[in-house]
Every structure is written in C-alpha cells, then in structure tokens.
PLY file of the C-alpha trace (Angstrom):
ply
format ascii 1.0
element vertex 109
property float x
property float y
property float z
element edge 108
property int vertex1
property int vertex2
end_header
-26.68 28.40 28.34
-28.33 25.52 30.25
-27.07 23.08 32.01
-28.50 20.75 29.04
-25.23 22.00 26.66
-22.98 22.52 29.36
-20.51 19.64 28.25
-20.44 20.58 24.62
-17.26 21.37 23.22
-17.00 23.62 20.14
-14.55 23.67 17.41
-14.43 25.54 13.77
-16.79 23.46 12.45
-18.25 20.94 14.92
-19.75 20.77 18.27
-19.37 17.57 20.06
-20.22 15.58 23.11
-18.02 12.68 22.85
-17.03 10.45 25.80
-14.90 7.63 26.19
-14.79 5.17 29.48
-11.48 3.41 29.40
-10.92 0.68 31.68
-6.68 0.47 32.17
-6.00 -3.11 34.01
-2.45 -4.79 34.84
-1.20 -7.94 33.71
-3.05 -11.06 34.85
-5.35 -8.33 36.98
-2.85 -8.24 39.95
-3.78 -6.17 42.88
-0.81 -3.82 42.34
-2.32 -0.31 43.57
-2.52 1.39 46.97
-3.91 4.60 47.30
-0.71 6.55 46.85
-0.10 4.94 43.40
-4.11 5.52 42.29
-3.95 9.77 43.43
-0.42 9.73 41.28
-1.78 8.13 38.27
-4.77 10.16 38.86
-2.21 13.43 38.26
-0.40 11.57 35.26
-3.57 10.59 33.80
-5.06 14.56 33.85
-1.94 15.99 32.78
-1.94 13.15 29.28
-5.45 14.04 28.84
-4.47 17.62 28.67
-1.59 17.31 26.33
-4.42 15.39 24.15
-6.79 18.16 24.34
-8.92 16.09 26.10
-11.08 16.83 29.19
-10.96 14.37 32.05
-14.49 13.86 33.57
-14.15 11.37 36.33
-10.92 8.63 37.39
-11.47 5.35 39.91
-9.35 2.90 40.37
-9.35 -0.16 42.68
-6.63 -2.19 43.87
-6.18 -4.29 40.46
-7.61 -1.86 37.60
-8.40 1.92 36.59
-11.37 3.62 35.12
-11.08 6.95 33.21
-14.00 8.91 31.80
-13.14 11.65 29.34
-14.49 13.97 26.85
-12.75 13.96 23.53
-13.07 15.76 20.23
-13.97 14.26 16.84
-10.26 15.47 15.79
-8.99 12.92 18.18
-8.97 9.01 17.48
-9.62 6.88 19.80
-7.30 4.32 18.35
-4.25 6.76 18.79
-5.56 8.56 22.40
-5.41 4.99 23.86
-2.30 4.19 23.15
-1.14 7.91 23.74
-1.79 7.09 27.46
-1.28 3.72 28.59
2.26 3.49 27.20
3.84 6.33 29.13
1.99 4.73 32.19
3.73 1.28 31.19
6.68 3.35 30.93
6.44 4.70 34.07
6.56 1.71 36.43
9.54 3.51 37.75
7.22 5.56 39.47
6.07 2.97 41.44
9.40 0.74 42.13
9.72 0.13 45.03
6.08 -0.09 46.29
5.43 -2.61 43.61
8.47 -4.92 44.82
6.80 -4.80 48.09
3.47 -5.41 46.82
4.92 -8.31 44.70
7.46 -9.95 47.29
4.56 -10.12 49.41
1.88 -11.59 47.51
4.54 -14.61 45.94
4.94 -17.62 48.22
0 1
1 2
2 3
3 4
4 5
5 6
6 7
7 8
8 9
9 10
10 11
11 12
12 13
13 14
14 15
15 16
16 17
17 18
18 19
19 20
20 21
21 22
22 23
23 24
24 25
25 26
26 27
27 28
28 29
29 30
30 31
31 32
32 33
33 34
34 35
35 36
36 37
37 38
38 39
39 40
40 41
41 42
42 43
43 44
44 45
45 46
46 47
47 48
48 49
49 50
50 51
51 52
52 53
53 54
54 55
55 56
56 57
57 58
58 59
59 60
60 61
61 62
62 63
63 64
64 65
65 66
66 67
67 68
68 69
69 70
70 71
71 72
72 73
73 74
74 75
75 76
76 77
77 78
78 79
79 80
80 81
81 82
82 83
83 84
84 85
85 86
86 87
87 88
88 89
89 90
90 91
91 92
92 93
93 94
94 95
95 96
96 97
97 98
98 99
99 100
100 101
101 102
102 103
103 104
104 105
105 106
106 107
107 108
C-alpha cells in the first residue's frame, strides 16, 4: 500500500480518513501548565482516545492551552468524543493539586 492510504482506517462498510484538531483551553486562558502537567495529560489524553477507538496523531500544549489531532471513525460523533474527553480532564484537576495552587498563589497579588 502507499504511503498515499496509509492513514485510512477500514471498517465493515466504510473506509475513512477523518481528523479532528481540538483545541482544550482553561478558564479565562490562565497559564496553568508546566511541562510535567502537559507529558501527563499527554498520557491521559492517548489512553481516552484509545478507549474511543480513536487514533491520536499529534498533542501540543503551551503554558495556557492544548492541541490534540486525532483520527476518528464515522461511528464516532464528534459531539459525544468531545465531551468524552475534556470532562474526565476537568475531573481530574486532582492530578494536578498541588502544582496548580502554586501556579495560582503565585500569579494572584
């Protein structure tokens, strides 16, 4: 196969190229991330994707926003993937506790 079709993903009745760039920001765009928090979300991200059947193509992130660029399947809206990842991210700001307190008692005056 060349490298032309090499990102086509085949199902029973379809085969599909469909990518989605999804742009995941914090409230008022704070500068919340360091790098340790962007290479964890980076995991968490992946392993949603993969529960989704999705494949993750490329993930970015600067201090104050995140960029993911998947491949999806027709059999997957967009409308319920979205959702499907950014809540348990909410969700998780456990993750990040402590750095964020720092990150947020430092940037208050």
């Amino acid at each position: 196969m060349s490298k032309k079709y090499d990102d086509l993903i085949s199902s029973a009745r379809s085969i599909s190229s469909l990518k989605a760039h999804l742009v995941l920001v914090p409230k008022y765009r704070r500068p919340l991330f360091n790098n340790e928090m962007l290479l964890r979300l980076e995991e968490i991200v992946k392993d949603l994707l993969a529960k989704w059947n999705c494949r993750c193509i490329e993930i970015n992130g600067e201090k104050d926003h995140l960029h993911l660029l998947f491949q999806y399947t027709p059999q997957i809206q967009l409308s319920k993937l979205v959702p499907g990842v950014n809540y348990p991210l909410m969700r998780g700001k456990n993750w990040f506790a402590e750095s964020l307190r720092e990150l947020l008692e430092t940037k208050t005056p």
